[in-house]
KOLGU-4560 file (N, C-alpha, C; in nm, 3 decimals, padded with zeros to 5 digits):
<recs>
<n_xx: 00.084 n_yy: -00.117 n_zz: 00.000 ca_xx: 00.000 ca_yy: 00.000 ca_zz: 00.000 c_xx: 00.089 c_yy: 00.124 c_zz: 00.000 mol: A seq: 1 type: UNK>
<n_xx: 00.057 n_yy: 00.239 n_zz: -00.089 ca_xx: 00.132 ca_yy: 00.373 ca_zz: -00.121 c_xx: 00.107 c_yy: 00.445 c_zz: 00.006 mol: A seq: 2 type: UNK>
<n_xx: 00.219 n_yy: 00.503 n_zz: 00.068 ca_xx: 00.167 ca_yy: 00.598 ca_zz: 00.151 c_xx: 00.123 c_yy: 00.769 c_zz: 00.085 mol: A seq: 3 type: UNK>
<n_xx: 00.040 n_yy: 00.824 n_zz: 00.165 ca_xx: -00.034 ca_yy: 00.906 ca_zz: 00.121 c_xx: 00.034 c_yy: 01.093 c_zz: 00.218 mol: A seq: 4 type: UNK>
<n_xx: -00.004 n_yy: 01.168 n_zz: 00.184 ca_xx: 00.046 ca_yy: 01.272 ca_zz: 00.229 c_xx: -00.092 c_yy: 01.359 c_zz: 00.235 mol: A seq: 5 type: UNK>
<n_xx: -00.243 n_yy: 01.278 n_zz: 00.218 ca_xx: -00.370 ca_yy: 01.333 ca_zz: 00.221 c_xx: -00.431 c_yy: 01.315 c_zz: 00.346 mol: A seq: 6 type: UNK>
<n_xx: -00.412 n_yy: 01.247 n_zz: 00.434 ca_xx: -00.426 ca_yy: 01.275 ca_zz: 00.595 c_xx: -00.416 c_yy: 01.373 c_zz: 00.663 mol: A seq: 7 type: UNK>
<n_xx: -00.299 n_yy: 01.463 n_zz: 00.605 ca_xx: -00.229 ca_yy: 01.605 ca_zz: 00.691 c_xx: -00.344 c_yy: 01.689 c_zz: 00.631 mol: A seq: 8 type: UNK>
<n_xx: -00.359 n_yy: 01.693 n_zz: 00.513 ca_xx: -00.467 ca_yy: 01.799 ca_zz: 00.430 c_xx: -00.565 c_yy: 01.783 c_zz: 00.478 mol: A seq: 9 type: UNK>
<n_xx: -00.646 n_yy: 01.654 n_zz: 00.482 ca_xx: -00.800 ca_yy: 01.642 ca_zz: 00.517 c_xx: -00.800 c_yy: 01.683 c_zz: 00.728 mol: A seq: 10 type: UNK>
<n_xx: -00.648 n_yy: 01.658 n_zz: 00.825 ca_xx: -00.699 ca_yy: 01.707 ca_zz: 00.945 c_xx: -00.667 c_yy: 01.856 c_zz: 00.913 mol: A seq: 11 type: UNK>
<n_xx: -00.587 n_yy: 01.965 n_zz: 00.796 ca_xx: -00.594 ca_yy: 02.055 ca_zz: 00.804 c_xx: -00.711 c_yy: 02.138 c_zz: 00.818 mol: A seq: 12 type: UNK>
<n_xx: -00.759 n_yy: 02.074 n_zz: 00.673 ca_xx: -00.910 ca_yy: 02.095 ca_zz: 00.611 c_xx: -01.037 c_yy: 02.082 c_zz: 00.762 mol: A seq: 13 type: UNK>
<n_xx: -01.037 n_yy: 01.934 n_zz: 00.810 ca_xx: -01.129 ca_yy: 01.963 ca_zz: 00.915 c_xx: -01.109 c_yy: 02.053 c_zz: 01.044 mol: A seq: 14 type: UNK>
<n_xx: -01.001 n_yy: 02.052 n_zz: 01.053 ca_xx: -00.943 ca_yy: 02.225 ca_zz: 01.210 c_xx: -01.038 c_yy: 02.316 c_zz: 01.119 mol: A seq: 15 type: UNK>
<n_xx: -00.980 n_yy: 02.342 n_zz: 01.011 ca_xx: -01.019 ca_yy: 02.481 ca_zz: 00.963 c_xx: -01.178 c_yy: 02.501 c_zz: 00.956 mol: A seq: 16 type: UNK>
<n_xx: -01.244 n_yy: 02.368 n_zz: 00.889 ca_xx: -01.387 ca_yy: 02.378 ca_zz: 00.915 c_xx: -01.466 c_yy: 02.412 c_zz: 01.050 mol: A seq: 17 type: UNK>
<n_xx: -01.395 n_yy: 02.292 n_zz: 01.093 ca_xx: -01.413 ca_yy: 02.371 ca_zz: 01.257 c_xx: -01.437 c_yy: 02.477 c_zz: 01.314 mol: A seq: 18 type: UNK>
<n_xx: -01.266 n_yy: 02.535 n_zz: 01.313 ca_xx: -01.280 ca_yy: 02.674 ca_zz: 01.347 c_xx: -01.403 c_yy: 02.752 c_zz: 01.288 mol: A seq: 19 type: UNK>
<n_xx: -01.393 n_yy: 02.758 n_zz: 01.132 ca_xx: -01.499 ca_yy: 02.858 ca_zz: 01.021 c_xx: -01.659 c_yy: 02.821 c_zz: 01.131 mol: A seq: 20 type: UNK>
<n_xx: -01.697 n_yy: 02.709 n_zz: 01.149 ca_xx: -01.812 ca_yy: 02.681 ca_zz: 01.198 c_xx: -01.822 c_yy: 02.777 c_zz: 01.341 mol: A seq: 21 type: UNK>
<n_xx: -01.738 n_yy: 02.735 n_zz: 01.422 ca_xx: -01.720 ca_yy: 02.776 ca_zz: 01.586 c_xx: -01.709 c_yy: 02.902 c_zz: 01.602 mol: A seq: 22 type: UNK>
<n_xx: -01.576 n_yy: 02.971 n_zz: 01.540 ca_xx: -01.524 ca_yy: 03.114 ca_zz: 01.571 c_xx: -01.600 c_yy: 03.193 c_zz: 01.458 mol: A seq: 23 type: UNK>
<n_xx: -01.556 n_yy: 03.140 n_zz: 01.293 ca_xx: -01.631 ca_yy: 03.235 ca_zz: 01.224 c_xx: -01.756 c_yy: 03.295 c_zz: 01.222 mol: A seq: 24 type: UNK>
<n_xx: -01.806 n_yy: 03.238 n_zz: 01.235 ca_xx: -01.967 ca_yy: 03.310 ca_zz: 01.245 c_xx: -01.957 c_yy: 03.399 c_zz: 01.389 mol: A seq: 25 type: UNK>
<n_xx: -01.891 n_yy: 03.320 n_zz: 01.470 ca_xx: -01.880 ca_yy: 03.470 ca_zz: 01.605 c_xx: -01.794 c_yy: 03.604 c_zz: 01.584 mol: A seq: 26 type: UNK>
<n_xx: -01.708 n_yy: 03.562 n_zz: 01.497 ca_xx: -01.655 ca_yy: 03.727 ca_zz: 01.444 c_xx: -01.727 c_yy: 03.764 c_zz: 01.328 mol: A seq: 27 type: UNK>
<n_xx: -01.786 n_yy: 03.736 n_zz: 01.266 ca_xx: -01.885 ca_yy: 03.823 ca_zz: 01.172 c_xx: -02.002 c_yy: 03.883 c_zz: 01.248 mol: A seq: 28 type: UNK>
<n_xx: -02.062 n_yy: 03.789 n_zz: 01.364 ca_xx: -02.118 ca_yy: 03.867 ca_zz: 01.468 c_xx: -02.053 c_yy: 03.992 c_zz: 01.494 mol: A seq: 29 type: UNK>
<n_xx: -01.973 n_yy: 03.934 n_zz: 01.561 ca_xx: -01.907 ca_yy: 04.074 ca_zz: 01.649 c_xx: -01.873 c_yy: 04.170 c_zz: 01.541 mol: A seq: 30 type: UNK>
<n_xx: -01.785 n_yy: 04.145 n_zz: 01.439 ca_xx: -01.757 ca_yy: 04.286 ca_zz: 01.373 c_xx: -01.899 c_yy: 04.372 c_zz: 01.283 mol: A seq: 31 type: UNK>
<n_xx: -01.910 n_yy: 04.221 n_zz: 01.211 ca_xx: -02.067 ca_yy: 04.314 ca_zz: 01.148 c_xx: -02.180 c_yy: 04.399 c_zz: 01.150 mol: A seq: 32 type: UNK>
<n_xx: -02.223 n_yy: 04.313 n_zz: 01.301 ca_xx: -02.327 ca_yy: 04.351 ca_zz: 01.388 c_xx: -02.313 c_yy: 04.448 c_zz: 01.518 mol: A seq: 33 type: UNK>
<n_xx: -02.269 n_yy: 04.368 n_zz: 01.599 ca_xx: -02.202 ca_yy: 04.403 ca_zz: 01.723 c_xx: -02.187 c_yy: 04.511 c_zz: 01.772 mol: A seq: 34 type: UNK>
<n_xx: -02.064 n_yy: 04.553 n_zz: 01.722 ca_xx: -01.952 ca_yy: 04.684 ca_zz: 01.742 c_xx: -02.055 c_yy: 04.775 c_zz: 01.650 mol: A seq: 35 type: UNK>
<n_xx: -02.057 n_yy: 04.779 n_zz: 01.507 ca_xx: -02.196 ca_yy: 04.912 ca_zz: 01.445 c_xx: -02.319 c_yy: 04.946 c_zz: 01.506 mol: A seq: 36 type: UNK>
<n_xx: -02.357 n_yy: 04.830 n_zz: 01.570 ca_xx: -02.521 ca_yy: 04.837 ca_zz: 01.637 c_xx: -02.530 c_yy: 04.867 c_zz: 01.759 mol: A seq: 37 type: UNK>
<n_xx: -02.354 n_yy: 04.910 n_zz: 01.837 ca_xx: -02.339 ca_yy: 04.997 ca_zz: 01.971 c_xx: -02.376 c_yy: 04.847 c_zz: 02.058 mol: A seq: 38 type: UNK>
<n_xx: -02.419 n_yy: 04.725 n_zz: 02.069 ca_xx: -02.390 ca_yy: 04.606 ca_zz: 02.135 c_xx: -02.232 c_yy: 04.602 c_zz: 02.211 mol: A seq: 39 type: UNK>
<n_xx: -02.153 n_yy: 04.622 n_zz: 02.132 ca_xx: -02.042 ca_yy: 04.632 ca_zz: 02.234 c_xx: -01.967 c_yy: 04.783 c_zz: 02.192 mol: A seq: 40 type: UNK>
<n_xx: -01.887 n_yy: 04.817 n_zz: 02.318 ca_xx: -01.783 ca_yy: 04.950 ca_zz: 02.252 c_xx: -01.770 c_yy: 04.926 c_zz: 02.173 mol: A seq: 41 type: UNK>
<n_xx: -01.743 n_yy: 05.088 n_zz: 02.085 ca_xx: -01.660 ca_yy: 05.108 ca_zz: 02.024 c_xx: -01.538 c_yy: 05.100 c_zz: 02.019 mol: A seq: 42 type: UNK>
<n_xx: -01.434 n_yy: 05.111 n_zz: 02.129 ca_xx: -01.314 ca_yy: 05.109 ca_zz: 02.191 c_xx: -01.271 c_yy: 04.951 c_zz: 02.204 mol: A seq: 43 type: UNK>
<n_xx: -01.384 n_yy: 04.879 n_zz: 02.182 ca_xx: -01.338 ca_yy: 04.770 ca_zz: 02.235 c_xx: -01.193 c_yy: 04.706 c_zz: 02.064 mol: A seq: 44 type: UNK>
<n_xx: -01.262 n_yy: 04.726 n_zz: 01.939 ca_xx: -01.177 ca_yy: 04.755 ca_zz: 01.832 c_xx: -01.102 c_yy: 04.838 c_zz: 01.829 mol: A seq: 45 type: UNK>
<n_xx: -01.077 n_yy: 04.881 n_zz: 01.866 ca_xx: -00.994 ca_yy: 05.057 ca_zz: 01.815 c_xx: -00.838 c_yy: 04.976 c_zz: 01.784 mol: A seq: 46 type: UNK>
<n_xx: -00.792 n_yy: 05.062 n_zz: 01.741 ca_xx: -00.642 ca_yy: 05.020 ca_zz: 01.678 c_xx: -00.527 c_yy: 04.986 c_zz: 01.761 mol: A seq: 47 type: UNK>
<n_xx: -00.524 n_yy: 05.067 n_zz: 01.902 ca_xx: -00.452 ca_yy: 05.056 ca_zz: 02.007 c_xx: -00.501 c_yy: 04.906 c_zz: 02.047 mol: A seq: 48 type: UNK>
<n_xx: -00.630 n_yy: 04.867 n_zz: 02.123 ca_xx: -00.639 ca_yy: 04.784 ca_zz: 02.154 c_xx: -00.608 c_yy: 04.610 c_zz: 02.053 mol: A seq: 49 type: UNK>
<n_xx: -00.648 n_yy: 04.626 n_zz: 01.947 ca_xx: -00.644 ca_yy: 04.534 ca_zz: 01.852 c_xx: -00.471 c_yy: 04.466 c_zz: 01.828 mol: A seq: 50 type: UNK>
<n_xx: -00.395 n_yy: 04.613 n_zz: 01.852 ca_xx: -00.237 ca_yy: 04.604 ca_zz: 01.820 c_xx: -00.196 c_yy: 04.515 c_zz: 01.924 mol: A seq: 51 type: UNK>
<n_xx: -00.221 n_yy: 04.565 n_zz: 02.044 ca_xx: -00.208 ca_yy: 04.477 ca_zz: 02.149 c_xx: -00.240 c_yy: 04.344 c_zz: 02.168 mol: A seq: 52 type: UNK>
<n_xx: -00.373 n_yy: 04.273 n_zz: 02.150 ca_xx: -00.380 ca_yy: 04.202 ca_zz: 02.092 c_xx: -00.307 c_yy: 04.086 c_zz: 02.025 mol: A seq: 53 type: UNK>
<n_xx: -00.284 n_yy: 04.162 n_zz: 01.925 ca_xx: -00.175 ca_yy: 04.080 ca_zz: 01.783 c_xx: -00.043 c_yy: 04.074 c_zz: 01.853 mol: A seq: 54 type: UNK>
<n_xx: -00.012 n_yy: 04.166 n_zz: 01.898 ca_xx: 00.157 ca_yy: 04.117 ca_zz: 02.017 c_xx: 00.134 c_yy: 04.087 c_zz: 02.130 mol: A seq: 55 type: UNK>
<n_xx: 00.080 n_yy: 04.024 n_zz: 02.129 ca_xx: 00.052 ca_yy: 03.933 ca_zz: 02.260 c_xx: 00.087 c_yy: 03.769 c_zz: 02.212 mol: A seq: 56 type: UNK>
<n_xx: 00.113 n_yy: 03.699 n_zz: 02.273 ca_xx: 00.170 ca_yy: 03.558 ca_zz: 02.217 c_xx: 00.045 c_yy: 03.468 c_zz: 02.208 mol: A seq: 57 type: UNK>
<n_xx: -00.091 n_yy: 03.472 n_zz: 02.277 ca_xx: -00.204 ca_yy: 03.462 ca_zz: 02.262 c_xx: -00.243 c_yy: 03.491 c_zz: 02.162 mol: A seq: 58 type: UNK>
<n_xx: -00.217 n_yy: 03.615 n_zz: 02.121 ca_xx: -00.331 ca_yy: 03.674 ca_zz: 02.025 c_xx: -00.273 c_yy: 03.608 c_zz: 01.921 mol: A seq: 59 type: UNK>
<n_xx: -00.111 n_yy: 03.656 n_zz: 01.920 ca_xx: -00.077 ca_yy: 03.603 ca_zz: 01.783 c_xx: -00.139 c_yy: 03.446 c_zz: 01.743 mol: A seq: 60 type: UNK>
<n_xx: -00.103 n_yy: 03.345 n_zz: 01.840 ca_xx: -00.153 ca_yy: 03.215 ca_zz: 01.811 c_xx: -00.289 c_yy: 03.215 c_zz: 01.750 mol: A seq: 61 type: UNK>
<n_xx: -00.369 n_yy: 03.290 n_zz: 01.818 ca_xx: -00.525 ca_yy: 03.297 ca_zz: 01.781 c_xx: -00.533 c_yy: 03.347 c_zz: 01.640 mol: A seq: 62 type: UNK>
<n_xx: -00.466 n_yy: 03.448 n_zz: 01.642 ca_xx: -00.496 ca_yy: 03.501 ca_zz: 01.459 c_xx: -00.407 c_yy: 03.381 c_zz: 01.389 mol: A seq: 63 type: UNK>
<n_xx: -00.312 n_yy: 03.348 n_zz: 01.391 ca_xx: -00.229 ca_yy: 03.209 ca_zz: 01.267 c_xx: -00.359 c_yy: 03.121 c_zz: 01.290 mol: A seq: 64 type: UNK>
<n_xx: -00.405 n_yy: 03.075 n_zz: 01.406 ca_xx: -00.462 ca_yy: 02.955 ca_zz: 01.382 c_xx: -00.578 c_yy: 03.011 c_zz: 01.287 mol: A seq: 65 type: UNK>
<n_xx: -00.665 n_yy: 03.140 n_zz: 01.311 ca_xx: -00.771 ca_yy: 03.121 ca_zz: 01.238 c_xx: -00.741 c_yy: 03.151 c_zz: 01.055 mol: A seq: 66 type: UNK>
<n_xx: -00.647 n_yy: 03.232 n_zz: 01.055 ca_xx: -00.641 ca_yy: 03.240 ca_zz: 00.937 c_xx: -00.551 c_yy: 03.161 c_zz: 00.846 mol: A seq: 67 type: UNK>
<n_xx: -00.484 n_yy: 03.059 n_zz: 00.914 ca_xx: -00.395 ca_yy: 02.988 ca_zz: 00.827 c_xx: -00.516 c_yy: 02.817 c_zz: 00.864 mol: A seq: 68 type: UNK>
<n_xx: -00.583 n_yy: 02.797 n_zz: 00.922 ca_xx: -00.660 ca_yy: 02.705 ca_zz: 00.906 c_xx: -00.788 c_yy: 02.764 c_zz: 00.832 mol: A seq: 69 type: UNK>
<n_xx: -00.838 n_yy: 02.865 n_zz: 00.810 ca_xx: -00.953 ca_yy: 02.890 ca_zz: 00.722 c_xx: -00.860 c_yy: 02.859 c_zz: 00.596 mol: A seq: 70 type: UNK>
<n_xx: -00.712 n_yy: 02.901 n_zz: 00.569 ca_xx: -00.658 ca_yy: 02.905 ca_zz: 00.404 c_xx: -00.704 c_yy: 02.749 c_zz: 00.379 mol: A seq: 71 type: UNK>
<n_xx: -00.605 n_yy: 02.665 n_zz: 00.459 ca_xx: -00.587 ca_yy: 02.541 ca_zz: 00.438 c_xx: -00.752 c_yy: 02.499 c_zz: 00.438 mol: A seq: 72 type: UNK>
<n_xx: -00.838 n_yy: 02.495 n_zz: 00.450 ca_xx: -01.002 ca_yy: 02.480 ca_zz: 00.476 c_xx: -01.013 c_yy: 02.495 c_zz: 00.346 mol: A seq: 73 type: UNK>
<n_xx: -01.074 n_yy: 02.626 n_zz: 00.300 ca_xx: -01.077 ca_yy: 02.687 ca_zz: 00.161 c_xx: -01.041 c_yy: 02.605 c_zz: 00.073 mol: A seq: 74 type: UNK>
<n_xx: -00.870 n_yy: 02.596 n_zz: 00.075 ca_xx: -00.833 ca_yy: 02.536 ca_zz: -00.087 c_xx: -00.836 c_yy: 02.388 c_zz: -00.068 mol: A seq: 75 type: UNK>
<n_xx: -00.840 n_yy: 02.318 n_zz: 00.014 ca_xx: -00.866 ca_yy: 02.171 ca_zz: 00.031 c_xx: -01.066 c_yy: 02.140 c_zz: -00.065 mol: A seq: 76 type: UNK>
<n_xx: -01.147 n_yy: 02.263 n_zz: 00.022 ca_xx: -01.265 ca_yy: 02.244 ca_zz: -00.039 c_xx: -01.258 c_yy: 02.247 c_zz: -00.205 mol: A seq: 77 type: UNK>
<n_xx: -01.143 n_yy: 02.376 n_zz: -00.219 ca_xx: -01.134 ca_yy: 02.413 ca_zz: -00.369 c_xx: -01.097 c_yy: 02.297 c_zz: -00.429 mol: A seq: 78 type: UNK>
<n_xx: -01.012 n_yy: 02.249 n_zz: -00.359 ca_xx: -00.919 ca_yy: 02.136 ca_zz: -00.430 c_xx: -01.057 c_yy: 02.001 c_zz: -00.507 mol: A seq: 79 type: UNK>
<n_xx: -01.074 n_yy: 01.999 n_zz: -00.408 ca_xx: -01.186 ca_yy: 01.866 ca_zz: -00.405 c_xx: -01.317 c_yy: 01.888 c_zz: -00.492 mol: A seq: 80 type: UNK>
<n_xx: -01.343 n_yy: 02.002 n_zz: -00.490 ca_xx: -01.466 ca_yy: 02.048 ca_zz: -00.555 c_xx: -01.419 c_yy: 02.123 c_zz: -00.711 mol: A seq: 81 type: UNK>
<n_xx: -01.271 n_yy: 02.093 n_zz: -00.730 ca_xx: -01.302 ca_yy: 02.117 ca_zz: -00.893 c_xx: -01.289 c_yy: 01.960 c_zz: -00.981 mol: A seq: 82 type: UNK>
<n_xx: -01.311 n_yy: 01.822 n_zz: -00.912 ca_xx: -01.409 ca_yy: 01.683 ca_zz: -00.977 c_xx: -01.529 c_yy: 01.717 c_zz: -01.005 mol: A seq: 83 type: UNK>
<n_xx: -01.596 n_yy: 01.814 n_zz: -00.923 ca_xx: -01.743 ca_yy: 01.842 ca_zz: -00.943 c_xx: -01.782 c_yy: 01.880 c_zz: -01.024 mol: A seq: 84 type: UNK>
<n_xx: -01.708 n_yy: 01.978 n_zz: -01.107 ca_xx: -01.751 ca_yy: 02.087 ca_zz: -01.227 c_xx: -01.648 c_yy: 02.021 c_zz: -01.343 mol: A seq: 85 type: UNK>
<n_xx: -01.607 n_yy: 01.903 n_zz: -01.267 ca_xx: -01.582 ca_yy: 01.844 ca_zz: -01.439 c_xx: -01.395 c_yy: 01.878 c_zz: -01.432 mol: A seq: 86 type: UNK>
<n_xx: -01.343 n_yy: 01.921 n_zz: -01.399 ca_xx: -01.190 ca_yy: 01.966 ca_zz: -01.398 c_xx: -01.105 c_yy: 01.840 c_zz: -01.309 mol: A seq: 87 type: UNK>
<n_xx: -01.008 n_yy: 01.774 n_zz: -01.390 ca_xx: -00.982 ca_yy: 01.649 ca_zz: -01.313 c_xx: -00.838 c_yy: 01.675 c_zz: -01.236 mol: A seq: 88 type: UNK>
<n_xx: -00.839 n_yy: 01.758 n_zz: -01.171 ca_xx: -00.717 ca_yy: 01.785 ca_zz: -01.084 c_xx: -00.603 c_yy: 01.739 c_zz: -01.071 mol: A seq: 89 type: UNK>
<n_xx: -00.491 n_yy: 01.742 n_zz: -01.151 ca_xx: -00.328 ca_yy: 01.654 ca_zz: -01.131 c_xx: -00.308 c_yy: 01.715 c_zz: -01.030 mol: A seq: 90 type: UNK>
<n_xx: -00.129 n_yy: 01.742 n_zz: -01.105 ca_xx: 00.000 ca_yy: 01.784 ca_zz: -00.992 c_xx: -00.044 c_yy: 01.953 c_zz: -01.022 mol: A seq: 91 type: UNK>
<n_xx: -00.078 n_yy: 01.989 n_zz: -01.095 ca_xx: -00.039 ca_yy: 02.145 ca_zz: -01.109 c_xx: -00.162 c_yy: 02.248 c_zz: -01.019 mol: A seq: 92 type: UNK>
<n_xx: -00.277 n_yy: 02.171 n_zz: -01.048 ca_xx: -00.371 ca_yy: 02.205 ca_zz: -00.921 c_xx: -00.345 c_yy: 02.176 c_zz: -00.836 mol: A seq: 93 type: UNK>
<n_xx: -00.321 n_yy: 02.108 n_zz: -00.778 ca_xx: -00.300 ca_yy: 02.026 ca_zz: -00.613 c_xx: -00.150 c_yy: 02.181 c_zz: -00.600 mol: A seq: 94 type: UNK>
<n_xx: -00.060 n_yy: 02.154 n_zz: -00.689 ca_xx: 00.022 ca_yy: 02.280 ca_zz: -00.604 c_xx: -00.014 c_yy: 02.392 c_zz: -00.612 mol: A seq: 95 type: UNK>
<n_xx: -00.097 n_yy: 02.434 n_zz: -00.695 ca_xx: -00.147 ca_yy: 02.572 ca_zz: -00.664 c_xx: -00.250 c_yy: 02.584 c_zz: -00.590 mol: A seq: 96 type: UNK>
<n_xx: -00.352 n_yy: 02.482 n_zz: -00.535 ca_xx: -00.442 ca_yy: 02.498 ca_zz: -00.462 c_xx: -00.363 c_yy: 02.486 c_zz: -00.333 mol: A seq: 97 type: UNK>
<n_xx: -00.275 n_yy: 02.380 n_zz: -00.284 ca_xx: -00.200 ca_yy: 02.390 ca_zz: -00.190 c_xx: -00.053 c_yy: 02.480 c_zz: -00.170 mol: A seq: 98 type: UNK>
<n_xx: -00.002 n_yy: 02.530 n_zz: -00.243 ca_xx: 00.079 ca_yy: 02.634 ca_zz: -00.245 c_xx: 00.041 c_yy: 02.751 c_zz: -00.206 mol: A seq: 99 type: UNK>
<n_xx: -00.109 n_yy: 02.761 n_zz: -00.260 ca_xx: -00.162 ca_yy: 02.926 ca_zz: -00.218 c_xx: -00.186 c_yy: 02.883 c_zz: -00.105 mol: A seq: 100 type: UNK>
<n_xx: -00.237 n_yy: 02.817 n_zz: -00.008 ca_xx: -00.269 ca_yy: 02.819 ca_zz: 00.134 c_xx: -00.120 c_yy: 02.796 c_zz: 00.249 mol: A seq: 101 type: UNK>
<n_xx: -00.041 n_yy: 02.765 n_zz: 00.153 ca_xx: 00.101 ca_yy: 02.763 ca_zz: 00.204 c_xx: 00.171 c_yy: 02.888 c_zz: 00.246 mol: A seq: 102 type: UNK>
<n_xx: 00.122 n_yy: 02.941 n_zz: 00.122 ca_xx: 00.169 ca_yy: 03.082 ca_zz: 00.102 c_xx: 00.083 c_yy: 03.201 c_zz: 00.211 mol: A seq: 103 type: UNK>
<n_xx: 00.002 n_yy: 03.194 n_zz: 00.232 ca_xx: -00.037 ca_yy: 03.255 ca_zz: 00.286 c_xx: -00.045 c_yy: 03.231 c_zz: 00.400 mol: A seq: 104 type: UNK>
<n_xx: -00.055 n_yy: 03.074 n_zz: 00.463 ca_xx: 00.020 ca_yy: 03.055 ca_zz: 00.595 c_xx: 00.152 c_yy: 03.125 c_zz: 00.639 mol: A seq: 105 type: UNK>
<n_xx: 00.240 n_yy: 03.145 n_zz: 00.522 ca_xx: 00.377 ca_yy: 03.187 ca_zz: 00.576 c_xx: 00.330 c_yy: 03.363 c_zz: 00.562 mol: A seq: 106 type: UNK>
<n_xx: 00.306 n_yy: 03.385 n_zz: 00.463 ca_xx: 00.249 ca_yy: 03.573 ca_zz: 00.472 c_xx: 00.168 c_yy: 03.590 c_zz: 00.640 mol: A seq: 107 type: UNK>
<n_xx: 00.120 n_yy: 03.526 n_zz: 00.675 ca_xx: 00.064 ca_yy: 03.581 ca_zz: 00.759 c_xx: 00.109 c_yy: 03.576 c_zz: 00.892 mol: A seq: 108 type: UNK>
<n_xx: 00.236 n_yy: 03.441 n_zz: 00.875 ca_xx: 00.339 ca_yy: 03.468 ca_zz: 01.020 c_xx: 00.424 c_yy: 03.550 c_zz: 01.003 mol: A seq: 109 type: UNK>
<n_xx: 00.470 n_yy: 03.564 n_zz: 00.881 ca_xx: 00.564 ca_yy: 03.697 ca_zz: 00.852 c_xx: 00.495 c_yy: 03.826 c_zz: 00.894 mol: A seq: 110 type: UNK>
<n_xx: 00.388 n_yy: 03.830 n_zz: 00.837 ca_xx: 00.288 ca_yy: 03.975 ca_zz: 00.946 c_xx: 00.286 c_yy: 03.965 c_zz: 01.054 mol: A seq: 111 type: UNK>
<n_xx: 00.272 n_yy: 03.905 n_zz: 01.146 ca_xx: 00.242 ca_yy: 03.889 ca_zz: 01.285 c_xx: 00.393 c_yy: 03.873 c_zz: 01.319 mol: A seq: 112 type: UNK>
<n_xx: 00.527 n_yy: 03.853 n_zz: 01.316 ca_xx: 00.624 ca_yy: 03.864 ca_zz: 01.311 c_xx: 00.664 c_yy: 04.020 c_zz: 01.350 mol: A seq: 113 type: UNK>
<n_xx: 00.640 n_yy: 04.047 n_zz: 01.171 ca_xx: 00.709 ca_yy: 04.216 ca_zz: 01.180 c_xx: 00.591 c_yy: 04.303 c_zz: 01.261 mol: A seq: 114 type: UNK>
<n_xx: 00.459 n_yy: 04.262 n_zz: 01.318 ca_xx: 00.414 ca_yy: 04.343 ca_zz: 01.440 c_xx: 00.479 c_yy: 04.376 c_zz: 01.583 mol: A seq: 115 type: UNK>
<n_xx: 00.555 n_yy: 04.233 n_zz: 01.614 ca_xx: 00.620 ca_yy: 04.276 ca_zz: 01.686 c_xx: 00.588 c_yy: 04.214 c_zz: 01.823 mol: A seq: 116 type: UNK>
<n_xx: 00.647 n_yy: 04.201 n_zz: 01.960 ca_xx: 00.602 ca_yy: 04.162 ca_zz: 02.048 c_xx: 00.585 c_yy: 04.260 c_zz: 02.143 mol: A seq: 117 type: UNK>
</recs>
């Protein structure tokens, strides 16, 4: 039997669903609704506080995980769902569907990096 390297993708893919299910819909709450509709401060976003936040070793963890498991989420769905519409996916999809979520895993520790601690 071939070993496979589609295990790591599909527990990426399910964290990220996860998360999207759990957290996402509570920050589209909060920013959409929330904070405009005077439900919570205004202050509670503000730029000072948010910065803080992001350099915090907490926060940082919290923002990589959500946004580098929504990438990996995304293009795994992408990945899988272009059999559906007929497109039979090799090597050159699989690296660009997984390269871009690579890529932007690393863009976004490099941001949270040069924020700073």
């Amino acid at each position: 039997m071939k070993r496979s390297h589609e295990p790591i993708f599909w527990l990426l893919f399910g964290a990220g669903g996860m998360l999207a299910a759990l957290i996402g819909a509570m920050l589209v709450l909060i920013t959409a609704f929330a904070v405009p509709l005077g439900l919570l401060p205004a202050d509670a976003f503000s730029y000072a506080n948010m910065l803080a936040f992001a350099q915090n070793l907490f926060g940082k963890a919290f923002i990589l995980a959500v946004v580098a498991l929504f990438f990996w989420h995304a293009v795994h769905r992408i990945f899988h769902s272009l059999h559906d519409v007929g497109i039979h996916a090799g090597t050159g999809a699989r690296v660009l569907c997984y390269g871009t979520a690579l890529a932007g895993t690393l863009l976004t520790v490099w941001a949270l990096w040069t924020i700073g601690f």
